[in-house]
C-alpha positions as CSV (number, residue, x, y, z in Angstrom):
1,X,8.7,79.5,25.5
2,X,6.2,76.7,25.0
3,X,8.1,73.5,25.8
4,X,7.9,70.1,23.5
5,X,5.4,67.5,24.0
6,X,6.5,65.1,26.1
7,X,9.5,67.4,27.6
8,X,9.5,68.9,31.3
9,X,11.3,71.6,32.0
10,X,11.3,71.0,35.6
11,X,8.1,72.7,36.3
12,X,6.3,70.5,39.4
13,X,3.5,68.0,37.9
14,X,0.5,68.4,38.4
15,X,-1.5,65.7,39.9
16,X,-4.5,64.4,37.3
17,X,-7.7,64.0,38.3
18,X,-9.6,61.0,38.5
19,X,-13.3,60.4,38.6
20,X,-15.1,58.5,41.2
21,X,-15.8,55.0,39.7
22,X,-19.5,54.4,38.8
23,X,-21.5,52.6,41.7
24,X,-23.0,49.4,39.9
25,X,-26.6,49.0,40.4
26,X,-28.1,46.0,40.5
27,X,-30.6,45.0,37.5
28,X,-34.0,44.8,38.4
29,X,-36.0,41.5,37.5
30,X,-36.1,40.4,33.7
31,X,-33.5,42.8,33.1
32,X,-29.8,42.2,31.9
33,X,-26.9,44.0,33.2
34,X,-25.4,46.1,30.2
35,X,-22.0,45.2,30.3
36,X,-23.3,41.5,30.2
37,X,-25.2,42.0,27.3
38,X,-23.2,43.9,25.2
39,X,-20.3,41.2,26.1
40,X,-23.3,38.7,24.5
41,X,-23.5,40.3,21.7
42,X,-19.9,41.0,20.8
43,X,-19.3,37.3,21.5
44,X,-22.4,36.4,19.1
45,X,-21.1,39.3,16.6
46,X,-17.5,37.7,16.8
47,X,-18.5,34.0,16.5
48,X,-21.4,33.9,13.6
49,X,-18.2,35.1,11.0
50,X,-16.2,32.0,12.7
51,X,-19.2,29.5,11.7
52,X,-19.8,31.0,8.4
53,X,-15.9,30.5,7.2
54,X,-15.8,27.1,8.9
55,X,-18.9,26.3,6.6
56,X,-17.2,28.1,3.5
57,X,-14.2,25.9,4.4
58,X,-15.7,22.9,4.6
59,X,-17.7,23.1,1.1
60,X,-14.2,24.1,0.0
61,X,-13.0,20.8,1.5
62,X,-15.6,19.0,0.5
63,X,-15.4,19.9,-3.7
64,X,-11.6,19.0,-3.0
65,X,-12.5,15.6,-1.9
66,X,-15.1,14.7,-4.8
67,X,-12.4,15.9,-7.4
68,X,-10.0,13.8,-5.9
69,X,-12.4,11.1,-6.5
70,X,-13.2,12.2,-10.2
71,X,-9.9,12.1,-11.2
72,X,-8.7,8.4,-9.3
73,X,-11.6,7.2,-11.6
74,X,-10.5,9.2,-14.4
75,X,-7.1,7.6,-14.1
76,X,-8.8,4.3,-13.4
77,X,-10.4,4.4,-16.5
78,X,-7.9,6.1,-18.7
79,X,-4.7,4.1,-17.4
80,X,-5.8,0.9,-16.0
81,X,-7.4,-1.3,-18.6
82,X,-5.5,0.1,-21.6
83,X,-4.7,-3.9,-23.3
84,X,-1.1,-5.0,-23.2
85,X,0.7,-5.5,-26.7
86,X,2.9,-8.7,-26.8
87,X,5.0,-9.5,-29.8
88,X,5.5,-12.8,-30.2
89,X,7.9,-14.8,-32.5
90,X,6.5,-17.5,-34.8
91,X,8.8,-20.0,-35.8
92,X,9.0,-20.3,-39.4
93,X,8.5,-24.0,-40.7
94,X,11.4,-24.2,-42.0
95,X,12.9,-24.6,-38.8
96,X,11.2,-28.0,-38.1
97,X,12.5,-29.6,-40.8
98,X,14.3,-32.6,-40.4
99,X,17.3,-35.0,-42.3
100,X,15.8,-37.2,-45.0
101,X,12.4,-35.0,-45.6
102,X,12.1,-33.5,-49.4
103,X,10.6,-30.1,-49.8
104,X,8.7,-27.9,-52.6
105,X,10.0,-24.2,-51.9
106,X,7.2,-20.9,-52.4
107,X,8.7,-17.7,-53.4
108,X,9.4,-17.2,-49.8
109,X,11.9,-19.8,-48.9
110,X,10.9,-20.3,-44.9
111,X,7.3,-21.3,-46.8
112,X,8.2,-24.7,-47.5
113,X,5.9,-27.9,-48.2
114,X,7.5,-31.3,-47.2
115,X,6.2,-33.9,-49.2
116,X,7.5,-37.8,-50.6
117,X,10.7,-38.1,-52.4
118,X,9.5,-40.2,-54.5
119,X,7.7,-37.2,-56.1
120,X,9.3,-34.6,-58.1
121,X,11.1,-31.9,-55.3
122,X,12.8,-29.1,-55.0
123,X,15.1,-30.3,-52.2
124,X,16.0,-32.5,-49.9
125,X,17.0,-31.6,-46.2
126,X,20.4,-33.3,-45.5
127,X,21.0,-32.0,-42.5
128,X,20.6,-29.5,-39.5
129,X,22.5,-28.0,-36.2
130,X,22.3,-25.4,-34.2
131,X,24.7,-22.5,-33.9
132,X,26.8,-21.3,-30.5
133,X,24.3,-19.7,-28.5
134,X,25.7,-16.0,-28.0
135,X,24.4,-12.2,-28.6
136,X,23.9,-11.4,-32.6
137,X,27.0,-12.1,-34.2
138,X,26.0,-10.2,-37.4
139,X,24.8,-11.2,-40.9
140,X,27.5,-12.3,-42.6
141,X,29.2,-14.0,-39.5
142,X,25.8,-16.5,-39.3
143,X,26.0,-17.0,-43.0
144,X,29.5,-18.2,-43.2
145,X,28.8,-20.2,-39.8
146,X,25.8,-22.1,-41.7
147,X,28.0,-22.5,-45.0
148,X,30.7,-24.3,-43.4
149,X,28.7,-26.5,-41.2
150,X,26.2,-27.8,-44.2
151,X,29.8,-28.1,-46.2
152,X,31.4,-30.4,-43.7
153,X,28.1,-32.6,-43.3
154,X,27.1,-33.5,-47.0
155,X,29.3,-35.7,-48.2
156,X,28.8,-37.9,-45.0
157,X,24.5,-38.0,-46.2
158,X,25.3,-38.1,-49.5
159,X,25.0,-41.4,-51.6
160,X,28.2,-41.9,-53.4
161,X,27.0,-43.0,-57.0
162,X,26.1,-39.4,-56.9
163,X,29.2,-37.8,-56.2
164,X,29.9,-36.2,-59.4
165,X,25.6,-35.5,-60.2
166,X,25.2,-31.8,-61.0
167,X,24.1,-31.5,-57.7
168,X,24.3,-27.7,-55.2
169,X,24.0,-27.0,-51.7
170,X,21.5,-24.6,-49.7
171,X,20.8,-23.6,-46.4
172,X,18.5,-21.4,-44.4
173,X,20.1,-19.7,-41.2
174,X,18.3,-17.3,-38.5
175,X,18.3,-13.8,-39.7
176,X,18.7,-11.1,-36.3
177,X,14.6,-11.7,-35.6
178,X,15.1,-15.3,-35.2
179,X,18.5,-15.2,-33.2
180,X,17.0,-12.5,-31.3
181,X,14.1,-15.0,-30.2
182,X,16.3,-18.1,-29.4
183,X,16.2,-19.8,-32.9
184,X,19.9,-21.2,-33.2
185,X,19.2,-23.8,-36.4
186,X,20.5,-24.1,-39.7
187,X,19.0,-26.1,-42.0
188,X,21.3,-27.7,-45.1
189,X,19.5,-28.4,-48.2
190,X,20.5,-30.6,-51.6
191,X,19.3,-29.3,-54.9
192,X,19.8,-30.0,-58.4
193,X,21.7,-27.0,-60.5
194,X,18.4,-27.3,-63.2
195,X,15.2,-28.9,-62.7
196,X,13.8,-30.9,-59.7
197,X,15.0,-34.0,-57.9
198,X,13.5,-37.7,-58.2
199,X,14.1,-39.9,-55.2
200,X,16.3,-39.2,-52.4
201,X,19.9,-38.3,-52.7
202,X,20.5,-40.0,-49.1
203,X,22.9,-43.1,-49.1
204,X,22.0,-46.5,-48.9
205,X,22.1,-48.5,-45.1
């Protein structure tokens, strides 16, 4: 029977041979020992694949960096120095007005044109105050706010010999734009039920 590889079947061993180990010899002048060299080369073999990926890495590297650099100015460019956009309220004029001035009204009533009440008008301005400042209260909230305030303060402006004149009341109030950018102010106007006044309404002393 032939026995498995690596299995004995306690047959003795037999002892292996070994050859004698080579005598060096020593290299003449000018000459290099052959293990030496071939060690050189191996080493030069082994090292110039080293250099040429550290150079392939650091082109790599390198094309990394300068798009970094494209795209920070990129950004720069793109994100930095877009202009700002600022709303700002205007005040409309008819917020300025005052007790005592007389007024010509446009088609848009904050457009308003103060002017002598001597001259023929469309109003007078008899008073103004400023509502409770708080968060929007709501439309109709403001408007019944302004009614009763300019209610409460005409007959106090108003000259008595006019009392029973054909005579109506106005205001202007802050709409949620206004409120929303401070304004508070009511303004109570005087007007005639037909036609314009003549002279001021205001009482004497």
């Amino acid at each position: 029977m032939v026995a498995p590889a690596g299995v004995n079947e306690g047959l003795p061993q037999e002892s292996a041979e070994t050859e004698p180990a080579p005598v060096p010899t020593e290299a003449g002048p000018g000459e290099t020992e052959p293990a030496e060299a071939e060690l050189a080369e191996a080493a030069l073999a082994e090292a110039a694949p080293a250099e040429a990926a550290l150079a392939v890495v650091g082109i790599i590297l390198g094309v990394i960096a300068l798009v970094g650099v494209a795209v920070g100015v990129l950004a720069v460019v793109t994100h930095g120095f877009r202009p700002k956009t600022v709303v700002t309220y205007r005040p409309a004029a008819v917020f300025g007005l005052r007790p005592g001035q007389c007024v010509n009204s446009g088609t848009n009533a904050l457009a308003v044109t103060v002017l002598s009440c001597a001259r023929p008008h469309d109003a007078e301005v008899f008073a103004t105050f400023s509502l409770p400042v708080t968060g929007w209260p709501g439309a109709s909230t403001v408007q019944l706010d302004a009614s009763n305030g300019c209610v409460s303060r005409l007959d106090s402006y108003l000259n008595p010999d006019l009392a029973t004149a054909t005579l109506t009341q106005e205001y202007v109030y802050p709409n949620e734009a206004a409120w929303q950018a401070g304004e508070r102010t009511v303004i109570c106007e005087v007007r005639a039920v037909s036609g314009q006044l003549t002279g001021s309404v205001r009482a004497k002393g």
